[in-house]
C-alpha positions, 0 to 999 in steps of 0.5 A: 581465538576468543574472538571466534568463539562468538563470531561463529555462532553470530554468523550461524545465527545470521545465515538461518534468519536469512535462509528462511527469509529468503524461502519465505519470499520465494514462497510467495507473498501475501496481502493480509494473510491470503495468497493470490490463487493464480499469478496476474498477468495485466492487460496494459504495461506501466511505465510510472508515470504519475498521472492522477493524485489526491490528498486525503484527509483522515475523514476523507474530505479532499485537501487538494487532488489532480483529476480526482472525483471528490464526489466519489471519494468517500470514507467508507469505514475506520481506516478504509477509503474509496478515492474516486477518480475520472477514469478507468485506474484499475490496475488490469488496465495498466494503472499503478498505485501507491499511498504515502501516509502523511499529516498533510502538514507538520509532524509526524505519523508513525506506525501506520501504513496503507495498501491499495486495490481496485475498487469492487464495482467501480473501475473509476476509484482505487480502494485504500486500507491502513493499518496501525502496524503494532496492532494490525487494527484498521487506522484512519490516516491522512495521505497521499495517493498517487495513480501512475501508468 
């Protein structure tokens, strides 16, 4: 009997931080505080396939890429990055994209993630932020990015 005195309250406890969790994911979800207005309906499909590449240095400079613009790869300001490309990779044209925070060599890096969009005014580049995640501040990095379709 003394054992469900503290199992209870336990699974009580769980089932709250889950029932909230759970209304705040079917709330919607948000990228850096706002929330899209309307829900996105792309006008190409992605299958992941990945068909372009880059690594970046924390400066921007390019370590290595495939199908990369190095002309257009840029940093832009602490943490945020445009990484060119030779073709049309936004994502309305059917194109996915994801970074991996990486030192490019030994180590580690933690405690820093990135997100991707388009480009504003340049549809042959992604836009790349990253963060530090304790302190929400933008960070520079060195990573992988990865442009699939």
């Amino acid at each position: 009997m003394k054992r469900y005195i503290w199992v209870v309250p336990v699974v009580a406890l769980a089932a709250v931080v889950l029932f909230t969790a759970s209304r705040r994911f079917a709330a919607g979800s948000e990228l850096n505080g706002v929330k899209p207005d309307v829900d996105i309906t792309l006008s190409n499909y992605t299958r992941g396939q990945t068909w372009y590449t880059a690594a970046i240095n924390p400066d921007a400079t390019v370590a290595n890429c495939f199908q990369c613009n190095k002309a257009n790869t840029v940093h832009v300001t602490t943490g945020s990055y445009q990484v060119g490309f030779n073709t049309n990779v936004t994502a309305n044209n059917g194109w996915s994209r994801w970074v991996q925070v990486d030192t490019l060599t030994t180590g580690t890096i933690t405690n820093v993630s990135c997100t991707t969009a388009d480009r504003a005014g340049l549809v042959t580049a992604v836009w790349v932020q990253c963060f530090n995640n304790s302190t929400g501040a933008l960070q520079d990095t060195s990573f992988f990015l990865f442009v699939a379709r």
